[in-house]
C-alpha positions as CSV (number, residue, x, y, z in Angstrom):
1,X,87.5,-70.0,89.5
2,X,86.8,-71.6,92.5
3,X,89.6,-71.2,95.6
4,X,89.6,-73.4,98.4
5,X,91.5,-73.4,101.5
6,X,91.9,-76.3,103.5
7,X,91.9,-77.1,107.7
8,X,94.3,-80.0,108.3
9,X,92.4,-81.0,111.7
10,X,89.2,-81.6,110.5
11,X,89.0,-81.9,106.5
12,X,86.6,-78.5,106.4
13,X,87.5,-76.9,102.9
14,X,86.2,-73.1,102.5
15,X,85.2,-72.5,99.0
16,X,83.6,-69.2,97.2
17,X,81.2,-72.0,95.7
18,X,77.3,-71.7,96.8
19,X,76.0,-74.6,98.7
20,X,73.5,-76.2,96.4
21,X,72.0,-77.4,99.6
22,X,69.1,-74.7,101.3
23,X,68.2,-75.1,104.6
24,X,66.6,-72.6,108.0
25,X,64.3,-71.0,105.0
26,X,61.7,-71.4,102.7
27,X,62.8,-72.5,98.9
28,X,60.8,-72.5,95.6
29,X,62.9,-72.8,93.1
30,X,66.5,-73.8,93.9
31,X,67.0,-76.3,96.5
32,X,63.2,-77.3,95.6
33,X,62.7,-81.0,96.0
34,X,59.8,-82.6,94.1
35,X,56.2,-82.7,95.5
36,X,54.9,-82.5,91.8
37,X,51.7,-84.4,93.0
38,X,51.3,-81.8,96.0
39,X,52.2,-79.1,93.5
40,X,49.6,-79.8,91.3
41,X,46.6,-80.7,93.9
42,X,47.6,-77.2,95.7
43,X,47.4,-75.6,92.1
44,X,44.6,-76.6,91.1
45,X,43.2,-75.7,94.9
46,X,44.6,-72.5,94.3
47,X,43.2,-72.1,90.5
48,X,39.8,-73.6,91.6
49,X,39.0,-71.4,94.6
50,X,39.0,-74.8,96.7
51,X,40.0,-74.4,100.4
52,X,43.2,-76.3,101.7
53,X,44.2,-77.0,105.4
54,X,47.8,-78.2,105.5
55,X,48.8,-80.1,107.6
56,X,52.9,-81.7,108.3
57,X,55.1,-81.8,110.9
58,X,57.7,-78.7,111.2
59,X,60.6,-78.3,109.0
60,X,59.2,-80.6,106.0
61,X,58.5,-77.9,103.6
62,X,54.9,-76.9,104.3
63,X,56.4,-73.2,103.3
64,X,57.9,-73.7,100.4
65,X,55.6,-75.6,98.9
66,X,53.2,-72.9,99.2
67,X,55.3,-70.5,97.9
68,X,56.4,-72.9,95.2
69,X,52.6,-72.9,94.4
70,X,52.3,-69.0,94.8
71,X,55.0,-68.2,91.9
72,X,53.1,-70.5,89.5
73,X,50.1,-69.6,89.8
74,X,49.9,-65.5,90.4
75,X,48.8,-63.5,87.6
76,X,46.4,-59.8,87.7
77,X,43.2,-61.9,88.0
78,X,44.7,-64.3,90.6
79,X,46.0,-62.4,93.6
80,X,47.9,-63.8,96.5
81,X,46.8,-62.8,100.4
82,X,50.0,-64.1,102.3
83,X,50.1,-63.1,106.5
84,X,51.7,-65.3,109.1
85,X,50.2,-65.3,112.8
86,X,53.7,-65.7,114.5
87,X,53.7,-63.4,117.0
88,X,50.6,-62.1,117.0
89,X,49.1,-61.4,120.0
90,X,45.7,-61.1,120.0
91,X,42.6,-60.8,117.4
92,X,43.0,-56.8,117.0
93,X,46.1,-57.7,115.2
94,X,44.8,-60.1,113.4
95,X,42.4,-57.2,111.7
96,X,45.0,-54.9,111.4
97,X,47.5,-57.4,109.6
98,X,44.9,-59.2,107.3
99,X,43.6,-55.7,105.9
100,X,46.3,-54.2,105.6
101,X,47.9,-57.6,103.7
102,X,44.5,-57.4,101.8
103,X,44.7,-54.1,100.6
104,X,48.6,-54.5,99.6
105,X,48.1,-57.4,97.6
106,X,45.3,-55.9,95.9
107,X,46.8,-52.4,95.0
108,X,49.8,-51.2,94.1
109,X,49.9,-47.3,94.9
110,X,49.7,-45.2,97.9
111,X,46.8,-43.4,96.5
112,X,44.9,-46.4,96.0
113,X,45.5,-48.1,99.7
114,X,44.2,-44.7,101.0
115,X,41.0,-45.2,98.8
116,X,40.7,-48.7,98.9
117,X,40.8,-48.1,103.1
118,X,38.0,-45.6,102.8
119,X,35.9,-47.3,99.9
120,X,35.9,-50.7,101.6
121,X,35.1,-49.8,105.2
122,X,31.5,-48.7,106.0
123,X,31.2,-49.0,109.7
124,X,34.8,-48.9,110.6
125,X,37.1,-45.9,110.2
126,X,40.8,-47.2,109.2
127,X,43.9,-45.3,110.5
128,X,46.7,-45.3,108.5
129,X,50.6,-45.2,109.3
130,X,53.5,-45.1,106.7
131,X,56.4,-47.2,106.9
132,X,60.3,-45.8,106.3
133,X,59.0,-46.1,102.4
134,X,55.7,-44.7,102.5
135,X,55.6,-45.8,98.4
136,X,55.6,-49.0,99.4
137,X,54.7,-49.2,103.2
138,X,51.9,-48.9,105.0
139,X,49.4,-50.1,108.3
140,X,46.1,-49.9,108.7
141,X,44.5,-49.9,112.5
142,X,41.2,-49.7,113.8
143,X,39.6,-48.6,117.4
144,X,39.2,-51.7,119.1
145,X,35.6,-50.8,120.9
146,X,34.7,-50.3,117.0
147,X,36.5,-53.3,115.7
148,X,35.0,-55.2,118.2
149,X,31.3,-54.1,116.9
150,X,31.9,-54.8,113.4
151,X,34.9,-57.5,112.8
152,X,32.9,-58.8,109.9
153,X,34.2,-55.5,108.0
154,X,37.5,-57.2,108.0
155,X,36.5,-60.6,107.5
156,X,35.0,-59.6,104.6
157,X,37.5,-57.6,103.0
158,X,39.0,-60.5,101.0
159,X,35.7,-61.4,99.0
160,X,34.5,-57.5,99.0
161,X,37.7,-56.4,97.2
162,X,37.4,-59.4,94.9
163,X,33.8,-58.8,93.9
164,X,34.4,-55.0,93.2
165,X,37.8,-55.6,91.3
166,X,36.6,-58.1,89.2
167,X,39.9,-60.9,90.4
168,X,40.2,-64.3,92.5
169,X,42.1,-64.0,96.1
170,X,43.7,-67.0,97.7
171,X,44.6,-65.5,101.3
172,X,47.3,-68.0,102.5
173,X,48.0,-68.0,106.7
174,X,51.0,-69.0,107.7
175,X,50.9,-70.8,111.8
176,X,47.6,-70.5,111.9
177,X,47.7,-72.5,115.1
178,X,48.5,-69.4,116.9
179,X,45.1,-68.3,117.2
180,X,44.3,-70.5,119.5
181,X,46.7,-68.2,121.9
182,X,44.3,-65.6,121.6
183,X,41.9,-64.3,124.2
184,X,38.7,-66.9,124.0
185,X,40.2,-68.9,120.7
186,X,36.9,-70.9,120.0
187,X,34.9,-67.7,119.5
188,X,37.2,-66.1,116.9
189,X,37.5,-69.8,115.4
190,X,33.7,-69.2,115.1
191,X,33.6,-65.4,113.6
192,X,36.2,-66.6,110.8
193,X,34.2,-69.9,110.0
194,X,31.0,-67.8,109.9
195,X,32.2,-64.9,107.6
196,X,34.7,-67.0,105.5
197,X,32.0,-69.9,104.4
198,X,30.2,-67.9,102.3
199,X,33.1,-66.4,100.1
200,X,32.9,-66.7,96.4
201,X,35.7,-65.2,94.7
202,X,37.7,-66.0,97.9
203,X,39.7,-69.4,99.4
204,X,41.5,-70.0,101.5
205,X,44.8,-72.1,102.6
206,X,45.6,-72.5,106.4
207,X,48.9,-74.0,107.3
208,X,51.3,-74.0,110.9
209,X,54.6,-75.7,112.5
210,X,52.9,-77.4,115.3
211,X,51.2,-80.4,113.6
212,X,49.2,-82.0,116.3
213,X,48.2,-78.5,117.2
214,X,46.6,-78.0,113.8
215,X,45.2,-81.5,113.6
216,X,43.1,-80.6,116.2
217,X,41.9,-77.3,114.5
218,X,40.8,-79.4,111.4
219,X,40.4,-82.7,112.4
220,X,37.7,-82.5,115.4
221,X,34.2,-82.4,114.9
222,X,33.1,-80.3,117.5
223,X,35.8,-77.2,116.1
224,X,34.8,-74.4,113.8
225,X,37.2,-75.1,110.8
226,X,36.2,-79.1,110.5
227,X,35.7,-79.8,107.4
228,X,36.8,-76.5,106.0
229,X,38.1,-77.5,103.0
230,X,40.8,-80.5,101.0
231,X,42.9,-81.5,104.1
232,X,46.7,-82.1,102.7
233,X,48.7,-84.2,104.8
234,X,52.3,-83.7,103.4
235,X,54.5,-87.2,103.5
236,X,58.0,-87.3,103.4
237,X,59.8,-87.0,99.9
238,X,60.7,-90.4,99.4
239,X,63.8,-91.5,98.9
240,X,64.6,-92.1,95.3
241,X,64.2,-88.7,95.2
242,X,66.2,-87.5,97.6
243,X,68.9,-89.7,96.5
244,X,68.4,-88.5,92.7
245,X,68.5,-84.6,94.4
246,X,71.4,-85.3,96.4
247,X,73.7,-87.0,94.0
248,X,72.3,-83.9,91.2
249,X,73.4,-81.5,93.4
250,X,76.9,-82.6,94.0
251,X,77.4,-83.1,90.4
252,X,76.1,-79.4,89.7
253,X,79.3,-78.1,91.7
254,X,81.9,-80.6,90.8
255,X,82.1,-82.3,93.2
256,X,81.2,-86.1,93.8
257,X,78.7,-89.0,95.8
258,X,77.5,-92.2,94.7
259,X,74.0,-93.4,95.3
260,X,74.7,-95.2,98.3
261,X,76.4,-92.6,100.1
262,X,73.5,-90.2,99.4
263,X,71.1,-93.0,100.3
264,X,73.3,-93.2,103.5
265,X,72.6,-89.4,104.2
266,X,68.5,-89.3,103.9
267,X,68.8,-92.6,105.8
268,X,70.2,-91.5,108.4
269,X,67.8,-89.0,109.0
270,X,64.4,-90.7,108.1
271,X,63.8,-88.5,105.0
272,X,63.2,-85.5,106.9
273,X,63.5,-82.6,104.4
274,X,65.4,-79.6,106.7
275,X,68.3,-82.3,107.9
276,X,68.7,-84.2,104.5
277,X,69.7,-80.5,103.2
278,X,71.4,-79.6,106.0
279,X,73.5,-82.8,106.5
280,X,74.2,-82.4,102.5
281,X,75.4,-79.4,103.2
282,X,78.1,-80.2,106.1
283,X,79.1,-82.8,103.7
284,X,79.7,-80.7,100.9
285,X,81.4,-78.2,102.5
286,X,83.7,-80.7,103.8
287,X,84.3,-82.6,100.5
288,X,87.1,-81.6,97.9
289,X,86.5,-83.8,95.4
290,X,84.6,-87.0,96.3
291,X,82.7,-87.9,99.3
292,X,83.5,-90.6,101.7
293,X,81.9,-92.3,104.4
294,X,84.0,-90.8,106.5
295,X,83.0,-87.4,105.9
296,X,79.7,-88.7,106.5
297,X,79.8,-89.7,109.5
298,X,82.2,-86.9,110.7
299,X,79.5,-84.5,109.5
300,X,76.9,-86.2,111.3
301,X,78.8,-86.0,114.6
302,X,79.6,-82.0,114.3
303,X,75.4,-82.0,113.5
304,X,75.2,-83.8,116.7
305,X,77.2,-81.5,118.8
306,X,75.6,-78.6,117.2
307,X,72.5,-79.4,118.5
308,X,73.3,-81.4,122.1
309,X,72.5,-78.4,124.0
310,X,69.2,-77.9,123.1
311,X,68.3,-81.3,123.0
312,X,70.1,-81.6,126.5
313,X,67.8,-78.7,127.6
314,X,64.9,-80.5,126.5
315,X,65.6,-83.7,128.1
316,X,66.7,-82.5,131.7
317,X,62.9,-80.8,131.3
318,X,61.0,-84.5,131.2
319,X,59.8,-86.2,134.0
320,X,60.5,-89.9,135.0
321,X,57.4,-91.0,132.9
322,X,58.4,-89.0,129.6
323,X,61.7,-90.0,129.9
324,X,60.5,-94.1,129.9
325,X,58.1,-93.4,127.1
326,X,61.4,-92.0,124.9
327,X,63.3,-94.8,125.8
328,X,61.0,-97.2,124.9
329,X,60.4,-95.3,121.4
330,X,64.3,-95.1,121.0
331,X,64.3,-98.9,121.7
332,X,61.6,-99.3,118.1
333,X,58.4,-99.4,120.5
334,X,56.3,-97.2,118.5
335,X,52.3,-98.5,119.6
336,X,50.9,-100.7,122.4
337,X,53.0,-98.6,124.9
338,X,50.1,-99.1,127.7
339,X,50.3,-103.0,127.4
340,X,51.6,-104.2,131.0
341,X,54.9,-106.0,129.0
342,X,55.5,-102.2,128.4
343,X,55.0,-100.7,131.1
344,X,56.7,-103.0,133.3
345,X,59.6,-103.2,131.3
346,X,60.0,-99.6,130.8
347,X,58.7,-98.8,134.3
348,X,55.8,-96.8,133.0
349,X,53.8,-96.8,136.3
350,X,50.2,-97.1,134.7
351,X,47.8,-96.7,131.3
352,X,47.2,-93.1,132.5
353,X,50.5,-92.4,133.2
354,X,51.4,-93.2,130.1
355,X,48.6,-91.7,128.7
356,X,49.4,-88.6,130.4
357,X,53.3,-88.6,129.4
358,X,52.2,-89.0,125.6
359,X,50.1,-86.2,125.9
360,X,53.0,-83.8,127.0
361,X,55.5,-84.9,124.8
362,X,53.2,-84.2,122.6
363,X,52.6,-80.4,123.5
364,X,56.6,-80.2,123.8
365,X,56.6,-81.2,120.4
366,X,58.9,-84.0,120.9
367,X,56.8,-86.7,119.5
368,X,54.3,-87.3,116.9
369,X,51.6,-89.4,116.2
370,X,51.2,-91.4,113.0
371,X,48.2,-94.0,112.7
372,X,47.8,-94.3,115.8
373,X,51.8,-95.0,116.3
374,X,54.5,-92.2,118.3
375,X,57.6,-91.6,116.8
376,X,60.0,-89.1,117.5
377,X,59.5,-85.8,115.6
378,X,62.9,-84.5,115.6
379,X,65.3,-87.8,114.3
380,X,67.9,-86.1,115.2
381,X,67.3,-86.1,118.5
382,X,66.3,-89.5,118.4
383,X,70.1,-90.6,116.9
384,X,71.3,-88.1,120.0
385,X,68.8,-89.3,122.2
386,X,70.2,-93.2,121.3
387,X,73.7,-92.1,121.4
388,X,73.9,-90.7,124.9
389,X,70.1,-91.2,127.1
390,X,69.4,-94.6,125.7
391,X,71.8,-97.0,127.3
């Protein structure tokens, strides 16, 4: 049974129903959207010890298709590496979180992490902390001045473990871009290239939040990692699909939309995968029965407030010249921003200043750049950037 409770003010009904609608974390089963083309490429990357670099903007399911791709293809002779860089602070982290990942993923008892640590290592001599579980939890660190001699122990780790246990590794890196926050980046670009090219029984898949940020990991000649591996650049889901999701979803709960409404939603929202779930959810939780335009539009509005003050931080933060190149982007002028009709009519200054301005909205993550084209990476702030900037 299913009780509700409604608010007179506002139409919000409270039900002990779960939202069929996942959003703020990683999904790979329920709340999964399609990608079965980028399901199967990944796979068969995965199955075929094939490299991937993966490249999206944030919040368009870069995770959970990974992890989508993780469940389905993990067995005893395929074994799954999975460390995220957020956070880390420099590359004697790094060490200690990819060995110590290694060496989980690749045993499963206490006894054999302390003799895979002292099997493995040669020139380096592991120290080992327990977690609250020490059944299940465990660190490895290393002297630096030691660790800084003989990195490739680590590096190799991966393919070492492989070779001797007779499996395939996939070692999947979650923001990967934040390596280039580390002490002299390029170098440690350079000692991972260098080890990680000759692996056999080892690939690798190399994904991050900050698009343009990894772009420029993979896509630049003169860096370590060009040409690495199969560079995935994941599109939006399209619409049909969403639609078909979106509609399915409502239906799986009892409740109600017609195509045109759920069109209405991913519309509104370019297709962009965290707000179609997230504005499907506001309007579920505020439908009863069947869903209006009405409760569309007031669900778009409280997603709106929600997020004014941050985008009202980030707006009072951009100079004169940032502010012209998001107006003129919010007013559909997506290329030839440095032709004079441009810049005069947005009062743009110059071709380097707008040059310039792209280049930091770019590093504030507030635009993207598509074939040569910007666009606005967060459409929400784009419809709130319309709304109450653009007039």
């Amino acid at each position: 049974m299913v009780t509700k409770k409604r608010f007179a003010n506002n139409n919000l009904y409270i039900c002990s129903m779960k939202s069929p609608f996942l959003f703020g974390r990683s999904v790979s089963t329920e709340g999964f959207t399609n990608r079965k083309k980028e399901i199967k490429r990944l796979k068969n990357n995965f199955q075929h010890g094939v490299n991937t670099l993966l490249i999206s903007p944030r919040r368009w399911g870069k995770s959970s298709l990974v992890k989508r791709v993780i469940q389905e293809v993990s067995t005893k002779k395929l074994r799954i590496v999975q460390l995220d860089l957020l956070g880390l602070q420099d590359e004697a982290e790094f060490y200690k979180v990819l060995a110590t990942a290694t060496i989980k993923a690749t045993s499963s008892k206490f006894e054999e992490w302390v003799a895979a640590s002292k099997e493995f290592f040669k020139q380096l001599t592991p120290k080992i902390s327990l977690g609250p579980d020490p059944i299940h939890d465990f660190e490895i660190g290393f002297d630096w001045q030691e660790l800084e001699r003989n990195y490739q122990e680590v590096l190799n780790l991966p393919e070492r473990i492989a070779q001797n246990k007779g499996i395939q590794l996939v070692v999947c890196i979650d923001e990967f871009q934040n390596l280039t926050n580390f002490r002299n980046p390029l170098l440690f670009q350079k000692r991972l290239r260098s080890e990680w090219q000759h692996h056999q029984r080892v690939c690798y898949c190399l994904y991050g939040s900050q698009q343009h940020m990894m772009m420029s990991l993979f896509e630049r000649q003169s860096m370590p990692f060009y040409k690495f591996g199969d560079v995935m650049y994941l599109n939006k889901i399209g619409r049909a699909e969403w639609v078909s999701f979106i509609v399915s979803a409502f239906d799986s709960t009892g409740k109600r939309i017609n195509d045109t409404l759920a069109d209405y939603i991913a519309a509104l929202v370019q297709d962009h995968s965290y707000y179609v779930q997230q504005l499907s959810h506001m309007v579920w939780i505020s439908t009863e029965k069947i869903v209006t335009q009405l409760i569309v539009d007031e669900a778009l509005e409280n997603l709106l407030e929600q997020n004014s003050i941050l985008y009202m931080r980030d707006t009072e933060s951009l100079s004169g010249s940032q502010l012209a190149y998001l107006k003129a982007l919010a007013d559909g002028v997506s290329s030839g921003l440095s032709s004079k009709v441009v810049i005069d009519n947005y009062r743009l200054g110059s071709s380097a200043t707008v040059a310039k301005a792209k280049k930091a909205l770019l590093n504030k993550e507030l635009i993207e750049v598509r074939n040569n084209q910007s666009y606005f990476l967060d459409p929400m702030y784009e419809l709130w950037f319309q709304r109450f900037v653009q007039r």
